[in-house]
Backbone of each chain as ProteinMPNN parsed JSONL, in Angstrom:
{"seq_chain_A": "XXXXXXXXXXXXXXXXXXXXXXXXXXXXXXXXXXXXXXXXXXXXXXXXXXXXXXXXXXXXXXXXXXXXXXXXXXXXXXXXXXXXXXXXXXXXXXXXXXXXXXXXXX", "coords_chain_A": {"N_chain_A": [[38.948, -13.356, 51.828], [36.761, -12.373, 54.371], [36.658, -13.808, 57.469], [33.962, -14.774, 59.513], [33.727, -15.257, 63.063], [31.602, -16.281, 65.292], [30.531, -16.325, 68.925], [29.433, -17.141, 72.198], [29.088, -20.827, 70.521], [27.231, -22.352, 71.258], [24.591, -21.755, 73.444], [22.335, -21.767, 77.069], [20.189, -19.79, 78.368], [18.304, -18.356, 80.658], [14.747, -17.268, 81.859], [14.788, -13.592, 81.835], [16.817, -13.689, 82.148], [20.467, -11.673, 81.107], [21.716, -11.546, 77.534], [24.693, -12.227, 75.303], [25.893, -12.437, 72.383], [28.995, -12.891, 70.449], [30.48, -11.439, 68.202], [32.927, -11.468, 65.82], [35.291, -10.52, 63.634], [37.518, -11.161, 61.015], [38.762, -9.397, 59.768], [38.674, -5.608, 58.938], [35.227, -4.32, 59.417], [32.448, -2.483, 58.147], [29.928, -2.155, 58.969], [27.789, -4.481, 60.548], [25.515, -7.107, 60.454], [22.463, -8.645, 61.615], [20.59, -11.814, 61.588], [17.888, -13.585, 62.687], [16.915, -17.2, 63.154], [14.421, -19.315, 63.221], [13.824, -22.772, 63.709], [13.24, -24.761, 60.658], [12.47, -22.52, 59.315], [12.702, -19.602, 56.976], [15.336, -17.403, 57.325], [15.395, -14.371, 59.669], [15.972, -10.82, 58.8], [17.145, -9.094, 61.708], [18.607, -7.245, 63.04], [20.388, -4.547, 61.87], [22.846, -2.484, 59.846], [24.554, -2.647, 61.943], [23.387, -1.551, 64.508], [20.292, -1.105, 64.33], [17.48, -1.721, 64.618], [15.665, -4.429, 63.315], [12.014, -4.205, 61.742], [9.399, -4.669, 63.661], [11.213, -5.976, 65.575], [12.006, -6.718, 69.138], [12.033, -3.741, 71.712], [14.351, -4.895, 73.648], [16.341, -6.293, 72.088], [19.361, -5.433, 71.309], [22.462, -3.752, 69.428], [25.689, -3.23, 69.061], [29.235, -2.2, 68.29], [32.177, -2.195, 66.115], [34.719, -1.887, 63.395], [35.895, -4.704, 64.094], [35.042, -6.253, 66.062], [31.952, -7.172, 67.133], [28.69, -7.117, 68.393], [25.725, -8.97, 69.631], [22.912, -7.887, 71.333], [20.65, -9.281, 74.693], [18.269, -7.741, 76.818], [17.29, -8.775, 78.072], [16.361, -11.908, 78.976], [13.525, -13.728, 76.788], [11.089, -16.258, 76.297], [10.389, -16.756, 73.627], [12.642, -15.623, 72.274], [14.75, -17.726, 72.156], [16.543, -19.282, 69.697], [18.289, -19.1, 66.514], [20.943, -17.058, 65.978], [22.858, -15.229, 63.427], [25.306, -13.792, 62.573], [26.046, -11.432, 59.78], [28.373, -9.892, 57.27], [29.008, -7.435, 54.991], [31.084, -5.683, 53.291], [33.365, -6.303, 52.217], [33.799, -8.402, 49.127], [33.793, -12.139, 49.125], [30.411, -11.88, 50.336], [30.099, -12.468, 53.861], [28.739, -14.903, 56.145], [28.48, -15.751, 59.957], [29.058, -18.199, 61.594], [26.746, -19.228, 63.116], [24.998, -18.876, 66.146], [23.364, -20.732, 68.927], [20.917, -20.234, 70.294], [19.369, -21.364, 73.725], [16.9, -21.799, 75.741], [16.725, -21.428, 79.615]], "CA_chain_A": [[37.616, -13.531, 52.393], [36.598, -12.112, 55.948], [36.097, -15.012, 58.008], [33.366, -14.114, 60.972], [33.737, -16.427, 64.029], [30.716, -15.805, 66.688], [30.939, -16.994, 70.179], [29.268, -18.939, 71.998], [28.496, -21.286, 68.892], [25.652, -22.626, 71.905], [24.405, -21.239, 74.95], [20.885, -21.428, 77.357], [19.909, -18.899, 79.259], [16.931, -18.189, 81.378], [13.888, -16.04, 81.554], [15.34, -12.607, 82.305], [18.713, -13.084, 81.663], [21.021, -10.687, 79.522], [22.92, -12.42, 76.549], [25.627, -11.484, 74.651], [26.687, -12.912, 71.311], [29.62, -11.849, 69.747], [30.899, -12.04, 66.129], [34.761, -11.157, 65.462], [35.676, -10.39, 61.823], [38.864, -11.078, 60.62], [39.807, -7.798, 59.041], [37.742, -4.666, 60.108], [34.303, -4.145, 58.394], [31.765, -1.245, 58.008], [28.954, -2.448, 59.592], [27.252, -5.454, 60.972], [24.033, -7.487, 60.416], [22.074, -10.187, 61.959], [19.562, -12.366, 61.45], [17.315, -14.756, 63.557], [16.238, -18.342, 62.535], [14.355, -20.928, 64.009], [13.927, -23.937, 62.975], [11.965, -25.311, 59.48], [11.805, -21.065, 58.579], [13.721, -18.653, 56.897], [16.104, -16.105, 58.397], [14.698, -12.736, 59.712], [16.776, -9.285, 59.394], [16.737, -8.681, 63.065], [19.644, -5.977, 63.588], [21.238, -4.231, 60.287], [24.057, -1.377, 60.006], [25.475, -2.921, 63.833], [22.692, -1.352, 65.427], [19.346, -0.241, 64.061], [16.441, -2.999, 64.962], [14.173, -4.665, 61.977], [11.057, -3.804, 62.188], [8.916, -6.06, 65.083], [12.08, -6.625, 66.623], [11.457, -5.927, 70.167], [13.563, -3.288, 71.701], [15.368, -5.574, 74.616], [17.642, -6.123, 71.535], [20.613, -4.148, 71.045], [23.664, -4.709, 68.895], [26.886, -2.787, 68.819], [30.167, -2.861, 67.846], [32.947, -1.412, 65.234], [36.169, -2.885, 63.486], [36.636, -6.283, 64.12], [34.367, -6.826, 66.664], [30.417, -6.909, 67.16], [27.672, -8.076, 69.184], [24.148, -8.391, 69.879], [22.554, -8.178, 73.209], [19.584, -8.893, 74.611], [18.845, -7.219, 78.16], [16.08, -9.844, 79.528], [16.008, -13.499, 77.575], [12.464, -14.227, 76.993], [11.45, -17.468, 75.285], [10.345, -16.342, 71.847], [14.558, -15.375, 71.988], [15.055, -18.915, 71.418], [16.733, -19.648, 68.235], [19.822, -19.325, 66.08], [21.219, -15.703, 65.07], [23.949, -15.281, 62.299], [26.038, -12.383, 61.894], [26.417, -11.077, 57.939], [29.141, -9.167, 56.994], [28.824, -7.153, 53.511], [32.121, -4.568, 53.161], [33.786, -6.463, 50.868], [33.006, -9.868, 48.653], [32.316, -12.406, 49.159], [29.578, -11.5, 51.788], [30.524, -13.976, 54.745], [28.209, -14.79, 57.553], [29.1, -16.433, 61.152], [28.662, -19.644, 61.886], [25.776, -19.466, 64.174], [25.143, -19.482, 67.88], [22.436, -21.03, 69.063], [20.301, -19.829, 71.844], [18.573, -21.927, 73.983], [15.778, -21.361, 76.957], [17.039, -22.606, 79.966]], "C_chain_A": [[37.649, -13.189, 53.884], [35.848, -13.077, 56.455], [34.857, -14.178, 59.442], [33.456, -15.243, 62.189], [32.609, -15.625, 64.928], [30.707, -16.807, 67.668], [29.562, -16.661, 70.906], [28.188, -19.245, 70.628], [26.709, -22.127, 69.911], [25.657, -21.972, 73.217], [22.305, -21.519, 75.526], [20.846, -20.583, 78.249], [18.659, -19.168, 79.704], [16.303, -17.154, 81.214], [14.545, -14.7, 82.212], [16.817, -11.906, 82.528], [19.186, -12.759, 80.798], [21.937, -11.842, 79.243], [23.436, -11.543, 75.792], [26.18, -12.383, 73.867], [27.444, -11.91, 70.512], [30.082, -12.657, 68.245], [32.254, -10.812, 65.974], [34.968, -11.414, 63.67], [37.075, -10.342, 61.745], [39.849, -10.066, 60.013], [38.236, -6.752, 59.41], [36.606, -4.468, 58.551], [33.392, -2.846, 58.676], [30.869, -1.523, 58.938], [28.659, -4.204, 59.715], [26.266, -5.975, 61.07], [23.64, -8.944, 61.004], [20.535, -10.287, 61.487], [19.204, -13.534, 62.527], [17.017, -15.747, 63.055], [15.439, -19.242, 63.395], [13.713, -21.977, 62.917], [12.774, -24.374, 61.824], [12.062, -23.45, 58.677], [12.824, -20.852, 58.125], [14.483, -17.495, 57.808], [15.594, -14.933, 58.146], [15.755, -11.591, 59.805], [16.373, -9.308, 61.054], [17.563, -7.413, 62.832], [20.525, -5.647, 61.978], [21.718, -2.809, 60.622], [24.19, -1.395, 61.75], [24.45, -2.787, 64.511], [20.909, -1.121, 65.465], [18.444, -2.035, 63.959], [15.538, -3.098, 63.334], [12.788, -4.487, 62.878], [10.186, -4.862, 62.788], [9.91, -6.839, 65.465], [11.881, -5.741, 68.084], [12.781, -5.22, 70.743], [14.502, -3.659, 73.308], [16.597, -5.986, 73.5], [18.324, -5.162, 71.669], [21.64, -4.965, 70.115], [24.592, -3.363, 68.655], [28.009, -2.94, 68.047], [31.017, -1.456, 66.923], [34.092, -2.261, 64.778], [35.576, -4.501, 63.07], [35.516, -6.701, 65.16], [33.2, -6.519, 67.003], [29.729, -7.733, 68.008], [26.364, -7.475, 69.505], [23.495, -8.685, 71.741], [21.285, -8.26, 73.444], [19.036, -8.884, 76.431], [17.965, -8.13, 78.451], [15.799, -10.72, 78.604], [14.257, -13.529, 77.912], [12.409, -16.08, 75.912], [11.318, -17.444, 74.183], [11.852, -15.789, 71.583], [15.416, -16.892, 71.633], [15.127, -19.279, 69.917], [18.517, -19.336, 68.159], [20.014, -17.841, 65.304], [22.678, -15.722, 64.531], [24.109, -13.811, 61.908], [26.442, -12.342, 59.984], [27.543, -9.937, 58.024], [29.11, -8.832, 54.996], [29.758, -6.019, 52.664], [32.675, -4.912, 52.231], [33.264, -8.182, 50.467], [33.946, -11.008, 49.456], [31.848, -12.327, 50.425], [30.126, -12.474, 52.426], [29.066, -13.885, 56.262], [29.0, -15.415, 58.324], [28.377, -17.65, 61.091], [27.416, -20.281, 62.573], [26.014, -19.269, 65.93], [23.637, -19.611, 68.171], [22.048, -21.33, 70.586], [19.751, -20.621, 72.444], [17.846, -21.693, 75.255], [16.563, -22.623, 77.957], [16.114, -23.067, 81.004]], "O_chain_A": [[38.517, -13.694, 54.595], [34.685, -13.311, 56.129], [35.12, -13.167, 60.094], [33.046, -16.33, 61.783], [32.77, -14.439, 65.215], [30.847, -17.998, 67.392], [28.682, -16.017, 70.334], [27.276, -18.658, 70.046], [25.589, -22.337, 69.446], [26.647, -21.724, 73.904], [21.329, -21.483, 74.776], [21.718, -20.72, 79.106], [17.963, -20.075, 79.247], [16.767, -16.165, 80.647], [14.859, -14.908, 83.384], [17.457, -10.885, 82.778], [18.842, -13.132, 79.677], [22.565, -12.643, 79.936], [23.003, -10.42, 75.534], [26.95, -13.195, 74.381], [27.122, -10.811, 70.06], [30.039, -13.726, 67.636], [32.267, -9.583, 66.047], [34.772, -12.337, 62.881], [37.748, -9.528, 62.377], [41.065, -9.96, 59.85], [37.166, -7.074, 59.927], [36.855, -4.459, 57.345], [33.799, -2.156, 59.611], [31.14, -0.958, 59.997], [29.268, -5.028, 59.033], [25.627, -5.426, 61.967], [24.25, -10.009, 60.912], [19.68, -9.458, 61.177], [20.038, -14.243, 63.09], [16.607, -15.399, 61.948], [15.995, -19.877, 64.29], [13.303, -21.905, 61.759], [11.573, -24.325, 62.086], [11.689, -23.3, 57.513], [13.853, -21.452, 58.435], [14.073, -16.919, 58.816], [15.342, -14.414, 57.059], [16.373, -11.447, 60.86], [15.227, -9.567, 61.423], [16.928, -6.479, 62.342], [21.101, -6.45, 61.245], [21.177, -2.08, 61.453], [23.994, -0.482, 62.552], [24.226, -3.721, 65.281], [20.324, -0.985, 66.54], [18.777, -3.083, 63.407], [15.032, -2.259, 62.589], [12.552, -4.574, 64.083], [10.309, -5.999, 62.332], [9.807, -8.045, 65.691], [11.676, -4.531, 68.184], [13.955, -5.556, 70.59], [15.158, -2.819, 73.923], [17.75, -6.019, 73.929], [17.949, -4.08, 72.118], [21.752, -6.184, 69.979], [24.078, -2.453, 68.005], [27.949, -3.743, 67.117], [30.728, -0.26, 66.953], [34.498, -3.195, 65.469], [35.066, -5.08, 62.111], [35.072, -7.813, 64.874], [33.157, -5.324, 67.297], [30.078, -8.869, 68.327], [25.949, -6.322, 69.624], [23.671, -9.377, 72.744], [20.529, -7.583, 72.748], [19.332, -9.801, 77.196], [17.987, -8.221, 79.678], [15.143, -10.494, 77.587], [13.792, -13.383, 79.042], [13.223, -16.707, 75.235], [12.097, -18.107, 73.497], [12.086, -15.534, 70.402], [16.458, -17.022, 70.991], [14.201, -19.503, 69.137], [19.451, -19.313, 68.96], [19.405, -17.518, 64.284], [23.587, -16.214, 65.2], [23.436, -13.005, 61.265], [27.004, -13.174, 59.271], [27.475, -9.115, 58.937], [29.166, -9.641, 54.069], [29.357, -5.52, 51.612], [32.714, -4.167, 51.252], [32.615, -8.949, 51.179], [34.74, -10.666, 50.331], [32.492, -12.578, 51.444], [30.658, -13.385, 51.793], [28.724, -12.971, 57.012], [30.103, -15.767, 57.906], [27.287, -17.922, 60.588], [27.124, -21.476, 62.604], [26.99, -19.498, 66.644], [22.8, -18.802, 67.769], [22.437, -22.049, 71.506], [19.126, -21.169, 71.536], [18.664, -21.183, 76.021], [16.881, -23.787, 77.715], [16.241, -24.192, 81.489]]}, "seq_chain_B": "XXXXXXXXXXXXXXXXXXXXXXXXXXXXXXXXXXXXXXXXXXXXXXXXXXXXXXXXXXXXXXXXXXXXXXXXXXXXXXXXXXXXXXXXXXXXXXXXXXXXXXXXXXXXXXXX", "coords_chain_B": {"N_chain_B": [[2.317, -6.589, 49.177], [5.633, -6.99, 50.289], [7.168, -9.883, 48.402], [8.665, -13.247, 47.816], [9.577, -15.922, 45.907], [10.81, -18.959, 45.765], [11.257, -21.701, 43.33], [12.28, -24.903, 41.564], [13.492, -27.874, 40.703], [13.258, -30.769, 43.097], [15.117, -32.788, 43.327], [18.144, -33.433, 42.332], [20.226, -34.69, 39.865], [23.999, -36.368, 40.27], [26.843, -34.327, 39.275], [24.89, -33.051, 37.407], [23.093, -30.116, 36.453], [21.972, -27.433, 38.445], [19.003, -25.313, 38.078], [17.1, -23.079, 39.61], [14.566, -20.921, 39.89], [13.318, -17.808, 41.013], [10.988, -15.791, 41.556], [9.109, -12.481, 41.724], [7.626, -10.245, 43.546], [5.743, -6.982, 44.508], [7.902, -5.541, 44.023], [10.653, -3.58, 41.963], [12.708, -5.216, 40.438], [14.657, -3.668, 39.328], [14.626, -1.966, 40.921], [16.286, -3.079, 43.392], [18.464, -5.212, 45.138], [19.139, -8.87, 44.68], [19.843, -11.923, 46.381], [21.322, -15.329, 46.537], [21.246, -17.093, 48.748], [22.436, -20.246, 50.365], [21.75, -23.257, 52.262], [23.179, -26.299, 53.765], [21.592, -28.889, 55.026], [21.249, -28.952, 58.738], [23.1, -27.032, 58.809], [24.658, -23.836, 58.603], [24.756, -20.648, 57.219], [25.612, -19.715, 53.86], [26.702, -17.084, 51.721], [25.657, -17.066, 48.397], [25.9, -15.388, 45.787], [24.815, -12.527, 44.152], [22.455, -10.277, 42.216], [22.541, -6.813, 40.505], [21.11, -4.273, 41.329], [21.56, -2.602, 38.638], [21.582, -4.851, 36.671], [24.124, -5.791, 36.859], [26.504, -8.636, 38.345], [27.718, -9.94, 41.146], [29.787, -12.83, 42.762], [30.269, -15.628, 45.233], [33.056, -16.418, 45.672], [34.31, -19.253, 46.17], [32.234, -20.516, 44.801], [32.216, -19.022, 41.855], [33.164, -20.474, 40.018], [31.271, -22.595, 38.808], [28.741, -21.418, 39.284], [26.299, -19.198, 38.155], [24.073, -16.306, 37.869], [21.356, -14.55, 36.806], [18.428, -12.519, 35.626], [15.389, -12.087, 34.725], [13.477, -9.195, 33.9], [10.854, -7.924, 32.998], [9.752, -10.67, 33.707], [9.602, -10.624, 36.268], [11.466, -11.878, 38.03], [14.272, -13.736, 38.662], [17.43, -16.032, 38.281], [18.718, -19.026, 39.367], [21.533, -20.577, 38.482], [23.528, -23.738, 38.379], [26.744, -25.624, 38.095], [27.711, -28.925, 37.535], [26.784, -30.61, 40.017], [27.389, -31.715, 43.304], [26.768, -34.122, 46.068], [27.229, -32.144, 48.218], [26.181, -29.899, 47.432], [23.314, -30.162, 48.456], [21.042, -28.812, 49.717], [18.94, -26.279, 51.149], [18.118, -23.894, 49.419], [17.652, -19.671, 49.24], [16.324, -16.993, 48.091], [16.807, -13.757, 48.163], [15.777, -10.255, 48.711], [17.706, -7.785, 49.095], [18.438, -8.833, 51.181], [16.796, -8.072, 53.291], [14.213, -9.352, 52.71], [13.108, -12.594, 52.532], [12.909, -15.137, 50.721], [10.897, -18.128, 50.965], [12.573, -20.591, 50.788], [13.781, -23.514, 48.451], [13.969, -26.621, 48.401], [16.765, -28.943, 47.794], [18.028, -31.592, 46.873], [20.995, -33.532, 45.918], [21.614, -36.641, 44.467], [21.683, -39.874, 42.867]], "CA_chain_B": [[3.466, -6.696, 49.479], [6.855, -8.064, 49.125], [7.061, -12.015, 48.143], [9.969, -13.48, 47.1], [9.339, -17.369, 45.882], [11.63, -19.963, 45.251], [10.98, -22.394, 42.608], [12.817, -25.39, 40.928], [13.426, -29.47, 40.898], [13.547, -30.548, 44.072], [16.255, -33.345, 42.965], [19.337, -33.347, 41.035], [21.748, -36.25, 39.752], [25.271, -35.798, 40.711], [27.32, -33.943, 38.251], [23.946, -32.545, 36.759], [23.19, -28.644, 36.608], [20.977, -26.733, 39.046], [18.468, -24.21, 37.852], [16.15, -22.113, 39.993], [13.971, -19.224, 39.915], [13.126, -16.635, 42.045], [9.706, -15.158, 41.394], [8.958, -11.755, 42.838], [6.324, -9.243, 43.902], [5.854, -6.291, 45.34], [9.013, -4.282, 44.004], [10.743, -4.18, 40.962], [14.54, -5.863, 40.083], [15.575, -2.443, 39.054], [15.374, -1.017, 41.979], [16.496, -3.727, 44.879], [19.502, -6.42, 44.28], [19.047, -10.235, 44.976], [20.881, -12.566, 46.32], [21.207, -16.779, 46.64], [22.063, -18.053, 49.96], [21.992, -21.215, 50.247], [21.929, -23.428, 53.98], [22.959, -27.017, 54.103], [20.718, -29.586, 56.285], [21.475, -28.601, 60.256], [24.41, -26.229, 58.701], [24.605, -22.475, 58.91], [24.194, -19.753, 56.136], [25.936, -19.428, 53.055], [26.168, -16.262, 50.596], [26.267, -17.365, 46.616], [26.035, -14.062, 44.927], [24.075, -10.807, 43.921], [22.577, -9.707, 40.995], [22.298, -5.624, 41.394], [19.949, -3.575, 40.251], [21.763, -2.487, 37.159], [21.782, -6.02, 36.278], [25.836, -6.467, 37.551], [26.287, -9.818, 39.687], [28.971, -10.996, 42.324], [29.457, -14.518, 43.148], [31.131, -16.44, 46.385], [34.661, -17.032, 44.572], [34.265, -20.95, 45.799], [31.573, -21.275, 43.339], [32.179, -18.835, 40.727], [33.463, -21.542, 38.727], [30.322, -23.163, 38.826], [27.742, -20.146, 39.504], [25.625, -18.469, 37.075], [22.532, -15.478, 38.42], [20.376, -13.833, 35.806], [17.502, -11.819, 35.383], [13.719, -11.814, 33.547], [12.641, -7.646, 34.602], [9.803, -8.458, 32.642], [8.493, -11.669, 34.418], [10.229, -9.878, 37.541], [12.208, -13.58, 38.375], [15.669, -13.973, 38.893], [17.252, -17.177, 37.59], [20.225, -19.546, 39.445], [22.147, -21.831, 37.629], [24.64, -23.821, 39.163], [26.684, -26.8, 37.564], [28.833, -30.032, 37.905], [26.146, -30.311, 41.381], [27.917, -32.662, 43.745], [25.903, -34.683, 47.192], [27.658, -31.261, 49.285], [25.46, -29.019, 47.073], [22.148, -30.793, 49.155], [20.721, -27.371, 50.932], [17.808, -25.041, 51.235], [18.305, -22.471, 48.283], [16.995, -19.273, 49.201], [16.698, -16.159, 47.354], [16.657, -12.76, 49.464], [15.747, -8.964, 48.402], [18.749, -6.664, 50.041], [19.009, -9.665, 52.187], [16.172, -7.913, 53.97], [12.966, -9.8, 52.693], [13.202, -14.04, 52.242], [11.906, -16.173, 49.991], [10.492, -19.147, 52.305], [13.284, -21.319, 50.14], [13.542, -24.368, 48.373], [14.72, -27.766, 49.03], [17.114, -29.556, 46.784], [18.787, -33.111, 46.835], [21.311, -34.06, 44.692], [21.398, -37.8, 44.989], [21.395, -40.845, 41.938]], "C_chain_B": [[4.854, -7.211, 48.808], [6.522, -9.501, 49.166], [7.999, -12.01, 47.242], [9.449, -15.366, 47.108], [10.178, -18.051, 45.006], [10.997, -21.539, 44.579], [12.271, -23.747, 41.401], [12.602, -27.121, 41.302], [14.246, -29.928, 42.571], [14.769, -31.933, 44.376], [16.894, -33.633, 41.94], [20.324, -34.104, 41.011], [23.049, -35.741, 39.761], [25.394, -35.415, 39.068], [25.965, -32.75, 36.854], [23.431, -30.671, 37.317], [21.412, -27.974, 37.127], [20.518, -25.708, 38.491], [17.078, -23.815, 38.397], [15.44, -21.17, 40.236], [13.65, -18.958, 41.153], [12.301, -15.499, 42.167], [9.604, -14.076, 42.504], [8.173, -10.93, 42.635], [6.476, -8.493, 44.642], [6.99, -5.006, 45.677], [9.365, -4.83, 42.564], [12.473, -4.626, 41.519], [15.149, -4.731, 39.433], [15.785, -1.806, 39.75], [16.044, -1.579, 43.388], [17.277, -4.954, 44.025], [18.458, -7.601, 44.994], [19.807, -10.657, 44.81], [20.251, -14.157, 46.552], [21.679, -16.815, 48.099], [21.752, -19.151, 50.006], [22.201, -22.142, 52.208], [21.997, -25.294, 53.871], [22.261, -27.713, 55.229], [21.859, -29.459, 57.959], [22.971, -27.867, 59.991], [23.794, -24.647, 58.788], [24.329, -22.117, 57.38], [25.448, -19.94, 54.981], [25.839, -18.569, 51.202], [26.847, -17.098, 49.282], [26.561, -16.638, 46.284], [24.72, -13.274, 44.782], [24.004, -11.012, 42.599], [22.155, -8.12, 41.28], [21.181, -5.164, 40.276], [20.057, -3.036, 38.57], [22.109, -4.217, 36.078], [23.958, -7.181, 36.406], [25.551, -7.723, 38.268], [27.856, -9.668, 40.087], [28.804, -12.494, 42.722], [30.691, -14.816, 44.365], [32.161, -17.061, 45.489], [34.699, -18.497, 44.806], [32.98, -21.178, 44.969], [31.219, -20.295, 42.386], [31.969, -19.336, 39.838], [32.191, -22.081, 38.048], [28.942, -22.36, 38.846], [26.828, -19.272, 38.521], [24.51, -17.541, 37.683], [22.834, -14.691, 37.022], [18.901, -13.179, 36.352], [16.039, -11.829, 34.215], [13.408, -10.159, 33.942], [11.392, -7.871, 34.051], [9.153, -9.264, 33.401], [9.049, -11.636, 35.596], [10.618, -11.954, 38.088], [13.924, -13.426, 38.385], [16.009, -15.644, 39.162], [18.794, -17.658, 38.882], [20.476, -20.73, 38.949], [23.274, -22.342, 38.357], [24.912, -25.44, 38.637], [27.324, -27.886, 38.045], [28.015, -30.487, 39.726], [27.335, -31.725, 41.769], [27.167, -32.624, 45.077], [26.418, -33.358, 48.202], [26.885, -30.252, 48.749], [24.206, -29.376, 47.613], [22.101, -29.392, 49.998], [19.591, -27.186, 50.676], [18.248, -23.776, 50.192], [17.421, -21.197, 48.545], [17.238, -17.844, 48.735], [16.171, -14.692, 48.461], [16.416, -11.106, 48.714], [16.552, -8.057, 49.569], [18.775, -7.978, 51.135], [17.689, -9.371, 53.629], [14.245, -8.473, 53.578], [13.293, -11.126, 52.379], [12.272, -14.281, 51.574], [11.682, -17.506, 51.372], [11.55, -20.522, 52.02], [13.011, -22.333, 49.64], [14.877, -25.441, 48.492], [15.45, -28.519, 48.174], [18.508, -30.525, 47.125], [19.253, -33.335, 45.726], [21.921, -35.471, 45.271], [20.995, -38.485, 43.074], [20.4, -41.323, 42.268]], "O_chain_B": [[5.18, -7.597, 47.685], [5.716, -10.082, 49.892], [8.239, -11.269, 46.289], [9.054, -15.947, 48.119], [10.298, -17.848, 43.798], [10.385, -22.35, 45.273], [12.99, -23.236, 40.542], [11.71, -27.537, 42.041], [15.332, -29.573, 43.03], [15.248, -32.069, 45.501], [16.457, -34.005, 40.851], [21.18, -34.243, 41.885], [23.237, -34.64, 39.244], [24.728, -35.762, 38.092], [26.232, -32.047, 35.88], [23.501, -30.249, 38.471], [20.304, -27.993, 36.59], [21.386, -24.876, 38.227], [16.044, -24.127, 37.806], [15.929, -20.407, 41.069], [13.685, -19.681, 42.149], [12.642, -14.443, 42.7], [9.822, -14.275, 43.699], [7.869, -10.729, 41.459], [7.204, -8.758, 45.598], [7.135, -4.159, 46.559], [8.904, -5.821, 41.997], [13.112, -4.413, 42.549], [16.27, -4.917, 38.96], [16.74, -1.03, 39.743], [16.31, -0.831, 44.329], [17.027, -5.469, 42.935], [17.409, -7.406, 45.608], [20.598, -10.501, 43.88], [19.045, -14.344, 46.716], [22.815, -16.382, 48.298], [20.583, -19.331, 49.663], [22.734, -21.561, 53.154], [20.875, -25.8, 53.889], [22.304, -27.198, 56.346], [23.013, -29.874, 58.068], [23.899, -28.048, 60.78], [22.611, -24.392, 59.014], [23.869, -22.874, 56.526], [26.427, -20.457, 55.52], [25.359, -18.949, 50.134], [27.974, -17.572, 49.133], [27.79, -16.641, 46.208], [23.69, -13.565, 45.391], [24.821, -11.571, 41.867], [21.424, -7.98, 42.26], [20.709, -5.452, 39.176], [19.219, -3.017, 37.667], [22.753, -4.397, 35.045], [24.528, -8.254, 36.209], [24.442, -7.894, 38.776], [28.842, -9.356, 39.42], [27.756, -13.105, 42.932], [31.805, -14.292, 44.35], [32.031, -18.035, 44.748], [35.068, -19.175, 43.848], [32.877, -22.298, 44.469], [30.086, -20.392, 41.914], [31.121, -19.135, 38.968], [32.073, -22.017, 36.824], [28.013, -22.93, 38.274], [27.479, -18.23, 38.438], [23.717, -18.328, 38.202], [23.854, -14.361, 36.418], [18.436, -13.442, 37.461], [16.028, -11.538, 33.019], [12.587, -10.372, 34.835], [10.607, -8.08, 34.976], [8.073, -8.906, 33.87], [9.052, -12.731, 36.159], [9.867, -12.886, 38.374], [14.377, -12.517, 37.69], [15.338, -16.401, 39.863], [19.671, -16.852, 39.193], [19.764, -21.734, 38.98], [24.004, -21.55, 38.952], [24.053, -26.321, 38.621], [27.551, -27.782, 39.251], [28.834, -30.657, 40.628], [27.914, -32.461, 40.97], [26.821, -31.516, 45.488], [25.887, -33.537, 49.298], [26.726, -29.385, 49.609], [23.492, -28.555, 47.036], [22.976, -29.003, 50.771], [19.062, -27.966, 49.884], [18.74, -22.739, 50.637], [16.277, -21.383, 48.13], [18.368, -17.409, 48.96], [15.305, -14.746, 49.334], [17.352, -10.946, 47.931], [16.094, -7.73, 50.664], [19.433, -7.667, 52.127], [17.585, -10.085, 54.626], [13.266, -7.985, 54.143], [14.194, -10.961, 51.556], [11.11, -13.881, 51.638], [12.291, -17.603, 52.437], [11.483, -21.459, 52.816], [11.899, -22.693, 50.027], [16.091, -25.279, 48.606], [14.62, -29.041, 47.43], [19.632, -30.197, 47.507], [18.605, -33.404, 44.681], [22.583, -35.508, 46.308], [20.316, -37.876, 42.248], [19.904, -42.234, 41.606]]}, "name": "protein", "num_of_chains": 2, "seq": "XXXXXXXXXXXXXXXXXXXXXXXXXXXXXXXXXXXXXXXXXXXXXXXXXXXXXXXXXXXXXXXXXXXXXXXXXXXXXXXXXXXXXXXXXXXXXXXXXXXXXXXXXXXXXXXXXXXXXXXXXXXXXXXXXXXXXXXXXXXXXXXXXXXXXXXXXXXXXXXXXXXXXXXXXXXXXXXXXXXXXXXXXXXXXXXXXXXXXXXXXXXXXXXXXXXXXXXXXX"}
């Protein structure tokens, strides 16, 4: 099983500041996906194949990466960026996500 | 559109066997997989398994054992079964098209 660890598991930022969550895979994978949550909802595709935005994601995201290691970025925190995004990994079974990191406004 | 809706008992006695559907609209089950994730209370994500479009599944090897996904194409639904439940099976069940459309999930307590 490919474990994903993402870092930081919490963080707050402020209006205008860039963040950077990363997500480390334990053995190297194809691509990389996230999702957003907040709280009471379901999780949204935000970022799928490492880099390519869901659709009404705004484009201050970004997400990179290759291998073993990935991350999403986002160049100016606003507060609707508040929440919890979870890396997916889908190369081989069973799918694994990350643990979370959870954003917070600071 | 799409709609993906999760449906079942929203509590289950230990040791007693989970079964929920997965009502859908807006595409068919022949041409887009589904999967289970499920999300304990203030826990993170967890994949169950796939059923694919040719009707194949995969399952999360810790609950193979226990795991069952099916198919209606007809009453476009997708079924999960899941047995022996124990108080750590307590989550949000939610069923996903490519992982890229959600069901809004449902809630299920297993509790005497």
């Amino acid at each position: 099983e490919i474990v994903l660890t993402q870092s930081p598991t919490t963080m707050a930022a402020s209006p205008g500041e860039k963040v950077t969550i990363t997500c480390r895979a334990s053995s190297s994978v194809s691509y990389m996906h996230w999702f957003q949550q907040k709280s009471g909802t379901s999780p949204k595709p935000w970022i799928y194949d490492t880099s390519k935005l869901a659709s009404g994601v705004p484009d201050r995201f970004s997400g990179s990466g290759s291998g073993t290691s990935y991350s999403l970025t986002i160049s100016s925190m606003e507060a609707e960026d508040a929440a919890t995004y979870y890396c997916l990994q889908r190369s081989s079974y069973p799918w694994t996500f990350g643990g979370g990191t959870k954003l917070e406004l600071k | 559109q799409v709609q993906l809706k999760e449906s079942g008992p929203g509590l289950v006695q230990p040791s007693q066997t989970l079964s929920l559907t997965c009502t859908v609209s807006g595409f068919s089950l022949t041409s887009y997989h589904v999967s289970w994730v499920r999300q304990p209370p203030g826990k993170g994500l967890e994949w169950m398994g796939v059923i694919w479009t040719g009707g194949s599944t995969a399952y999360n090897s810790l609950l193979k054992s226990r795991l069952s996904i099916s198919r209606d194409i007809s009453k476009s639904q997708v079924f999960l079964k899941m047995n022996s439940l124990q108080t750590e099976d307590t989550a949000t069940y939610y069923c996903a098209r490519d992982l890229l459309a959600w069901g809004q999930g449902a809630s299920v307590t297993v509790s005497s």
